[in-house]
ZADO-1210 file (C-alpha; in nm, 4 decimals, padded with zeros to 6 digits):
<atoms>
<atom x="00.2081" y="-02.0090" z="03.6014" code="UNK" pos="1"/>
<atom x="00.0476" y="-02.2611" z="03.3774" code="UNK" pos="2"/>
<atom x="-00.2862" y="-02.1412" z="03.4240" code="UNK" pos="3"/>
<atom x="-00.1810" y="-01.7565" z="03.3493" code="UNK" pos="4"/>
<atom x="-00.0242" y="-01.9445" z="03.0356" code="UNK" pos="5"/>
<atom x="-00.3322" y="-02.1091" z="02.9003" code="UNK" pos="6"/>
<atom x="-00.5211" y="-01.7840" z="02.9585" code="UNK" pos="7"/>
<atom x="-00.2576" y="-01.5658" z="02.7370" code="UNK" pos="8"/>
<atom x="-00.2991" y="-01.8160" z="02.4899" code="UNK" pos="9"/>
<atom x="-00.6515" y="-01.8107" z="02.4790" code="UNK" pos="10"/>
<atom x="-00.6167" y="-01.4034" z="02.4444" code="UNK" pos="11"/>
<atom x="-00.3451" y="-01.3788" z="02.1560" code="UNK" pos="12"/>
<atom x="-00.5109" y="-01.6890" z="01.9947" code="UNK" pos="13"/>
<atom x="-00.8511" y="-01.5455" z="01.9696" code="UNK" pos="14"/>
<atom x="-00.7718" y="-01.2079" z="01.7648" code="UNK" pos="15"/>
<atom x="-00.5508" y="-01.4509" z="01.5630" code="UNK" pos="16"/>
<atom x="-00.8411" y="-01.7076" z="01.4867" code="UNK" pos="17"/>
<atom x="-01.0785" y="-01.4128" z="01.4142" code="UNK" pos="18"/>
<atom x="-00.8814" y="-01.2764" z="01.1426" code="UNK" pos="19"/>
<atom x="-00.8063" y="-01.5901" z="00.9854" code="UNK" pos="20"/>
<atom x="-01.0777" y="-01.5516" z="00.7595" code="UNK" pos="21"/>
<atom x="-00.9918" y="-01.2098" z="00.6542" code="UNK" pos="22"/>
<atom x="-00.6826" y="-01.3099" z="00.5624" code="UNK" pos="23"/>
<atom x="-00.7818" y="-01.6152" z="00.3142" code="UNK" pos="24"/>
<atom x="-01.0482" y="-01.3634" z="00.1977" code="UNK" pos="25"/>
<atom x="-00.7775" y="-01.1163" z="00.1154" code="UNK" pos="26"/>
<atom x="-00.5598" y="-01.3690" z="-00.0916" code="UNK" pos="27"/>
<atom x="-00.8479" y="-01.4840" z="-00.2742" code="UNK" pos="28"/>
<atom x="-00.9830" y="-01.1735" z="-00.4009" code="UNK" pos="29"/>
<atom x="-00.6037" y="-01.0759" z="-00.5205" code="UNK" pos="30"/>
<atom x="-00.5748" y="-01.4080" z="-00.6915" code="UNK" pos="31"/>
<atom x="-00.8999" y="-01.3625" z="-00.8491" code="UNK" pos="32"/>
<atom x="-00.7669" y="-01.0142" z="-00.9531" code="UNK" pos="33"/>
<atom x="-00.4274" y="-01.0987" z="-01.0866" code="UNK" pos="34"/>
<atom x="-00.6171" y="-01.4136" z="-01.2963" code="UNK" pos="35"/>
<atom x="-00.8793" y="-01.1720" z="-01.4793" code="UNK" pos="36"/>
<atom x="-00.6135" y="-00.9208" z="-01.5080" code="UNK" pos="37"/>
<atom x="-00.4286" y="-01.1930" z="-01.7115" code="UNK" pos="38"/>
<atom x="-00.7005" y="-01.2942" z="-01.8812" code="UNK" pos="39"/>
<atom x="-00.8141" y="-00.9677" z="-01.9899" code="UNK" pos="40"/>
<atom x="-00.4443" y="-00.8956" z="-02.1254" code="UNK" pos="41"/>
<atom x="-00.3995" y="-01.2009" z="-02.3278" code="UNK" pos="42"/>
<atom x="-00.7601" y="-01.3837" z="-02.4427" code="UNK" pos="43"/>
<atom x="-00.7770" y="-01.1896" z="-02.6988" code="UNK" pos="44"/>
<atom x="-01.1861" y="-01.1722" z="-02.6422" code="UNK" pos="45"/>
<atom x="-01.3451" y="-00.8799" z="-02.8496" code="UNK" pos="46"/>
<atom x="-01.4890" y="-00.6566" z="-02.4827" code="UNK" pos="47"/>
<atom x="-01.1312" y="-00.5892" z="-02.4100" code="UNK" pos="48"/>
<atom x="-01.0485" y="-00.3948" z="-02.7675" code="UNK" pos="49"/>
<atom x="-00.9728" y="-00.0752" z="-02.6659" code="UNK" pos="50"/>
<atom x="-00.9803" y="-00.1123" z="-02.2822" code="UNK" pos="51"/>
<atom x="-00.6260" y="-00.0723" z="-02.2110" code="UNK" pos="52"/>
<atom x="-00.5631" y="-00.3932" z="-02.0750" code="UNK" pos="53"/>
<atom x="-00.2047" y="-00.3493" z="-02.1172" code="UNK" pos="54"/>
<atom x="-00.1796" y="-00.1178" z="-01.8996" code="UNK" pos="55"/>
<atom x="-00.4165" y="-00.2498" z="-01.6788" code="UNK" pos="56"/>
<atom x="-00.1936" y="-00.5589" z="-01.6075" code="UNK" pos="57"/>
<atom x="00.1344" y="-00.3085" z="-01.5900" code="UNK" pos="58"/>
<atom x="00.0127" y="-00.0928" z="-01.3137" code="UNK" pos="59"/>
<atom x="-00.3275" y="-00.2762" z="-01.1265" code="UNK" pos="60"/>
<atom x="-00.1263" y="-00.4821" z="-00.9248" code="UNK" pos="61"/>
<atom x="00.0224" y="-00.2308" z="-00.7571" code="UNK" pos="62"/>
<atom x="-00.3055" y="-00.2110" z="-00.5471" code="UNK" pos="63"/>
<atom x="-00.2093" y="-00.4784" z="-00.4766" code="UNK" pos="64"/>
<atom x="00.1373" y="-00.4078" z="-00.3134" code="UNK" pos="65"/>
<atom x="00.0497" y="-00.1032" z="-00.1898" code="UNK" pos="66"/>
<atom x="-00.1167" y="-00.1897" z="00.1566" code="UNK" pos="67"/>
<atom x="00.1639" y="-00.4693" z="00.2707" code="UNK" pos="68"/>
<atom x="00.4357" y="-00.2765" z="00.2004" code="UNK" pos="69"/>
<atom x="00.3483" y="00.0225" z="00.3681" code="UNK" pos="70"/>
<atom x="00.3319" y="-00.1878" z="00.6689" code="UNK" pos="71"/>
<atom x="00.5983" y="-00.3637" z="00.6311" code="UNK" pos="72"/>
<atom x="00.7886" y="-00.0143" z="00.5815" code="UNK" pos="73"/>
<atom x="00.5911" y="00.0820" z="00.9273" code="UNK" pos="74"/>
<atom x="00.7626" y="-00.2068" z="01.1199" code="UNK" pos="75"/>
<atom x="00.4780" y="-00.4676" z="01.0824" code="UNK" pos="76"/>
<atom x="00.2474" y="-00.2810" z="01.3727" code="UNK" pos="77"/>
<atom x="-00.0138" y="-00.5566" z="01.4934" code="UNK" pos="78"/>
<atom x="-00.3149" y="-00.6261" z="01.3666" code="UNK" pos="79"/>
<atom x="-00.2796" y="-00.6076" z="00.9939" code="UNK" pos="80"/>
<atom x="-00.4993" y="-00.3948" z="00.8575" code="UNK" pos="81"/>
<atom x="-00.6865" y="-00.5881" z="00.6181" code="UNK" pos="82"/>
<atom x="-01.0037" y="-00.3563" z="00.5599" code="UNK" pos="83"/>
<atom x="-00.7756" y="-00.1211" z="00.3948" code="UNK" pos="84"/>
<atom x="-00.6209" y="-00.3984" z="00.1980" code="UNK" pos="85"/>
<atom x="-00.9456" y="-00.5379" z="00.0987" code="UNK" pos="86"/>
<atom x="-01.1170" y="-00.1958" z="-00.0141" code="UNK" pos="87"/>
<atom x="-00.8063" y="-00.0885" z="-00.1882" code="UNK" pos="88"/>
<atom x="-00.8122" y="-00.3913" z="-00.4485" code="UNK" pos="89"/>
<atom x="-01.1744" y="-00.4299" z="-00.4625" code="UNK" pos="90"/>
<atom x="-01.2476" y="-00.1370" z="-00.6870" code="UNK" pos="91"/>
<atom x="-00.9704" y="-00.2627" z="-00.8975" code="UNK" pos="92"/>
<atom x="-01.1305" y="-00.6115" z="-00.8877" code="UNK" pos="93"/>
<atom x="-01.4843" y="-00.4535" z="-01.0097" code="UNK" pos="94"/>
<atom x="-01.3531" y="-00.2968" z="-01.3043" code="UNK" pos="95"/>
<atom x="-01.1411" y="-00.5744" z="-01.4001" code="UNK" pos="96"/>
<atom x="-01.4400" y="-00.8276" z="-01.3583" code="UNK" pos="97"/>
<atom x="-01.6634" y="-00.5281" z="-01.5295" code="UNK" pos="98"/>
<atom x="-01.4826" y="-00.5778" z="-01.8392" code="UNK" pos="99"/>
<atom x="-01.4303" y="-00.9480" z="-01.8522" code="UNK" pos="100"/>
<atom x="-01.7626" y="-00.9746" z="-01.8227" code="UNK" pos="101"/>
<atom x="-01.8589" y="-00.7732" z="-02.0790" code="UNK" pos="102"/>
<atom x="-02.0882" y="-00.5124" z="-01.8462" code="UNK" pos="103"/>
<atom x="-01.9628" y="-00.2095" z="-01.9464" code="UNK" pos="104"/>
<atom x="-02.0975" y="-00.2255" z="-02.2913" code="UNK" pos="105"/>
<atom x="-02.3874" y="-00.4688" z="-02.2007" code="UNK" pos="106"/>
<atom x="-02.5168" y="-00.2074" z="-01.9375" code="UNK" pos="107"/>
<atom x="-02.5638" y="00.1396" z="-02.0071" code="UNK" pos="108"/>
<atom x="-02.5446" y="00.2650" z="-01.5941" code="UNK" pos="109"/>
<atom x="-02.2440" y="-00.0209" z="-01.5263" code="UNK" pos="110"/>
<atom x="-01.9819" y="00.2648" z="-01.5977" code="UNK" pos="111"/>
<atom x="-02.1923" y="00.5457" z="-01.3790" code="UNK" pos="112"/>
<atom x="-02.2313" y="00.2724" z="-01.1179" code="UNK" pos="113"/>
<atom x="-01.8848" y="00.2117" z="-01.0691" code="UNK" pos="114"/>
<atom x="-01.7235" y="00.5664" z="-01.0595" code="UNK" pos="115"/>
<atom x="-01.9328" y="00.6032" z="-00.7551" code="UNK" pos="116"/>
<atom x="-01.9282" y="00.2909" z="-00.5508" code="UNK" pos="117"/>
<atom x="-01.5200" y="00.2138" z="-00.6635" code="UNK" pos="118"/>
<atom x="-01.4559" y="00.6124" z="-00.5299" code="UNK" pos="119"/>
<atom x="-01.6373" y="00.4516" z="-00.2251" code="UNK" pos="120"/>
<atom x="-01.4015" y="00.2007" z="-00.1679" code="UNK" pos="121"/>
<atom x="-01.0986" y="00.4103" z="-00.2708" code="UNK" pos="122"/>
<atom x="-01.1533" y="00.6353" z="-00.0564" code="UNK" pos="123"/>
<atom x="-01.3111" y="00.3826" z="00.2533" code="UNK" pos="124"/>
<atom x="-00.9627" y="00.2135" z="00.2159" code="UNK" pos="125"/>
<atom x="-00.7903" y="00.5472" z="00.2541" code="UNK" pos="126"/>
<atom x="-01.0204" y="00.5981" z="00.5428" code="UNK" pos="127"/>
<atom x="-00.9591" y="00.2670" z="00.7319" code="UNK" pos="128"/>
<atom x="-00.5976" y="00.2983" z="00.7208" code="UNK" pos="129"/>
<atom x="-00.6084" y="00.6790" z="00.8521" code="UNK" pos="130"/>
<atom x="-00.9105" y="00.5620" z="01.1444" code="UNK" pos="131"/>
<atom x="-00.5413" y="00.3571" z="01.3152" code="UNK" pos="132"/>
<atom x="-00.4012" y="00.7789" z="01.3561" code="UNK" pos="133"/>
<atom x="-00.5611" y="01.0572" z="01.6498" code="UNK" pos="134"/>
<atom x="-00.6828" y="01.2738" z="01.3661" code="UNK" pos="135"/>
<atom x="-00.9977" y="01.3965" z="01.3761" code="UNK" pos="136"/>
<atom x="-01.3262" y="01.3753" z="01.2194" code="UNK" pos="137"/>
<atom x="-01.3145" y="01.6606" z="01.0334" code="UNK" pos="138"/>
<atom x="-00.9877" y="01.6582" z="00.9572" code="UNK" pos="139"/>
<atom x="-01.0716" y="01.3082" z="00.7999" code="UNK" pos="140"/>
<atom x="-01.3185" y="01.4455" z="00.6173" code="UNK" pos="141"/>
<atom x="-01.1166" y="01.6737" z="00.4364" code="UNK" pos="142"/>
<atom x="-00.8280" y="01.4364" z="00.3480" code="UNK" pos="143"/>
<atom x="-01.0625" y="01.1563" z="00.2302" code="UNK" pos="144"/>
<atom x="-01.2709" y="01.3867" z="00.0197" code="UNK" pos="145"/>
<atom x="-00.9744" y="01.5997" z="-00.1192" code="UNK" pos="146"/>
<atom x="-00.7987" y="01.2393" z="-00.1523" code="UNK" pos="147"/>
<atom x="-01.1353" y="01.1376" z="-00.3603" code="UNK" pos="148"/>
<atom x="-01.1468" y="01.4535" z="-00.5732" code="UNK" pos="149"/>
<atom x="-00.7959" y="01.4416" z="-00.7046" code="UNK" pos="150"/>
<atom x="-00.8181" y="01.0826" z="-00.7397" code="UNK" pos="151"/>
<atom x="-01.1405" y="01.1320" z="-00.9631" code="UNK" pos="152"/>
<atom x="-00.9482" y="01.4030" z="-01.1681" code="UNK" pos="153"/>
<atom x="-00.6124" y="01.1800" z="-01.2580" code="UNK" pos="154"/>
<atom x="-00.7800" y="00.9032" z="-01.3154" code="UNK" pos="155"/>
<atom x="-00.9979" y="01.0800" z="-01.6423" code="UNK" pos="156"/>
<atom x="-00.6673" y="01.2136" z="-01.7074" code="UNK" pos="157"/>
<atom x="-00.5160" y="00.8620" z="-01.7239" code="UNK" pos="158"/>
<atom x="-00.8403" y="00.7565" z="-01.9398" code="UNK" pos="159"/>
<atom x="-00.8260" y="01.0510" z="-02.1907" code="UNK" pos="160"/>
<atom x="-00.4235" y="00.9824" z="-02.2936" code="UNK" pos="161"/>
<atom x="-00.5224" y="00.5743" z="-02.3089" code="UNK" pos="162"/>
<atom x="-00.7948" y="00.5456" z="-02.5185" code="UNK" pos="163"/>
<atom x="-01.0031" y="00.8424" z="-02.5596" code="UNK" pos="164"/>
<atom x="-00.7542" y="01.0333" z="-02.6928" code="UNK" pos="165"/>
<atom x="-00.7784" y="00.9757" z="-03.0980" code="UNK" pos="166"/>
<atom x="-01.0447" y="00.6907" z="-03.0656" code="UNK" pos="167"/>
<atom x="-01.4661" y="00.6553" z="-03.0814" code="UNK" pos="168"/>
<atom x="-01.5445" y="00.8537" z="-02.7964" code="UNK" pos="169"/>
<atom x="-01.3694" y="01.2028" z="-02.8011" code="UNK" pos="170"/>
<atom x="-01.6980" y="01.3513" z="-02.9187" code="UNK" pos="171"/>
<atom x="-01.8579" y="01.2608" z="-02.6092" code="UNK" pos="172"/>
<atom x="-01.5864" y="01.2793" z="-02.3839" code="UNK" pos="173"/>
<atom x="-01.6320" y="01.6222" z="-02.1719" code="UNK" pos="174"/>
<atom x="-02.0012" y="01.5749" z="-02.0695" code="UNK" pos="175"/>
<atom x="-01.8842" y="01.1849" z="-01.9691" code="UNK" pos="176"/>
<atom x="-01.5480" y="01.3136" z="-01.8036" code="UNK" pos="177"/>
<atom x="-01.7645" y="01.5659" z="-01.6051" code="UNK" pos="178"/>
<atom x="-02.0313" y="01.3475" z="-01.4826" code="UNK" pos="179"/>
<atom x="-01.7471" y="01.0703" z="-01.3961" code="UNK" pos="180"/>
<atom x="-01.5593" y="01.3271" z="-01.1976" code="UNK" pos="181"/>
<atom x="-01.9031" y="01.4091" z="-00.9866" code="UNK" pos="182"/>
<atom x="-01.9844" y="01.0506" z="-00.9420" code="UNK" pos="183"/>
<atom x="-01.6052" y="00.9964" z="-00.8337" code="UNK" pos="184"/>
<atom x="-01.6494" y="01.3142" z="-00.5487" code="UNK" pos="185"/>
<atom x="-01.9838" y="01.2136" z="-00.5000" code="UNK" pos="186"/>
<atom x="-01.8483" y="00.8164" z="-00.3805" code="UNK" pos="187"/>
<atom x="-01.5569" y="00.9489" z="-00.1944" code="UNK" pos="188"/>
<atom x="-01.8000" y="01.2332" z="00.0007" code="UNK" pos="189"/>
<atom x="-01.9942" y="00.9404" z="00.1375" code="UNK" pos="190"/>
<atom x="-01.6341" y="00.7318" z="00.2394" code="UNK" pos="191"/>
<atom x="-01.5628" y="01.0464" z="00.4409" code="UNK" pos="192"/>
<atom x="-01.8313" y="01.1055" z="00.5838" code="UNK" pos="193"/>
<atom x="-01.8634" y="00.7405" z="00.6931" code="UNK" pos="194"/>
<atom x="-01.5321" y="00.7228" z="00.7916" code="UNK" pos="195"/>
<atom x="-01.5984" y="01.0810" z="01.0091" code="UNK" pos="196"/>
<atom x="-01.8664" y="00.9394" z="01.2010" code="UNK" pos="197"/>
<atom x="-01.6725" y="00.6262" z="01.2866" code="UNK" pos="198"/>
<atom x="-01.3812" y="00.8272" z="01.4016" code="UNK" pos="199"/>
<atom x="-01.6461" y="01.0531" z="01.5616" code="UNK" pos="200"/>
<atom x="-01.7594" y="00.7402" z="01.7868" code="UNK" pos="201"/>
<atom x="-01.3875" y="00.6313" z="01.8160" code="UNK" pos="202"/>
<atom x="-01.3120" y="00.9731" z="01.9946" code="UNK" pos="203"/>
<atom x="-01.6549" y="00.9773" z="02.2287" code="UNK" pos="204"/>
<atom x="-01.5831" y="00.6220" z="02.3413" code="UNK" pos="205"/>
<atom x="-01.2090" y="00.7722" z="02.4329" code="UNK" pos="206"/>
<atom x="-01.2928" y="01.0660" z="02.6329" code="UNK" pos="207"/>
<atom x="-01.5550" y="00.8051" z="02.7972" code="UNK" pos="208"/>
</atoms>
């Protein structure tokens, strides 16, 4: 009996040690997001005029929420699933940092750059909390990228009534909303299609 104990340990304690790190990793990048956030919305430094940091700091953290409530609402199903914590807030955590900063208006590709690697991780997070269901690779696909494509759309929606709307850049806005909106699809096309293959693999090692 003690020896079976000692062995049981050793099985539920290793998972448990392995993720340890994940899970300091995942409070320190939402610390480091809710402090910029804050700083952002209150410094008062000139590369946040016009950003909509107000905002920003009203609805941002929600990213934040999003992931552990859902599984708390789920009934807490072991393990946690941090990857789709992590990739949620991250894109959140590059614009954020963008701006404080100063890279959006230092570097002419920094706002390019980040509609396609933040639809990325959007949509990867999207995609690691849908590879824990039996649906299947195409099926993935087609949510992820859909998922990415309306995503892409609300958000310039969201950007046109904050601060484009009336202010500096309405002249340019279509041809920018347009390429933002490809570069969006673009990012979440290449979650989906990583996120495909993985479930792809998932299934072959199944039926194995």
């Amino acid at each position: 009996m003690r020896t079976g104990s000692r062995v049981y340990a050793r099985t539920v304690a290793r998972p448990t040690a392995y993720r340890r790190p994940l899970f300091w990793l995942n409070i320190g990048l939402k610390a480091l997001f809710v402090g910029l956030l804050a700083f952002g919305a209150f410094s008062g430094l000139d590369q946040f005029d016009g950003k909509a940091f107000g905002w920003r700091l009203l609805l941002y953290p929600i990213a934040a929420l999003i992931v552990p409530v859902a599984w708390r609402l789920r009934g807490s199903p072991p393990p946690y699933p941090y990857a789709a914590d992590i990739l949620l807030v991250a894109p959140f955590l590059v614009d954020v940092a963008g701006n404080a900063l100063d890279l959006y208006d230092s570097i002419v590709w920094w706002d390019d750059l980040n509609h396609l690697v933040n639809w990325a991780l959007l949509c990867g997070a999207l995609g690691a909390a849908l590879l824990r269901t039996t649906l299947r690779p195409l099926v993935l696909f087609a949510v992820i990228t859909g998922f990415g494509a309306a995503a892409a759309i609300l958000w310039e929606i969201g950007e046109y009534f904050a601060f484009i709307r009336g202010g500096t850049e309405l002249a340019t806005a279509y041809t920018d909303t347009l390429g933002d909106e490809i570069l969006g699809l673009t990012g979440g096309a290449l979650a989906a299609v990583t996120v495909a293959v993985v479930a792809r693999r998932r299934d072959t090692r199944g039926v194995e």
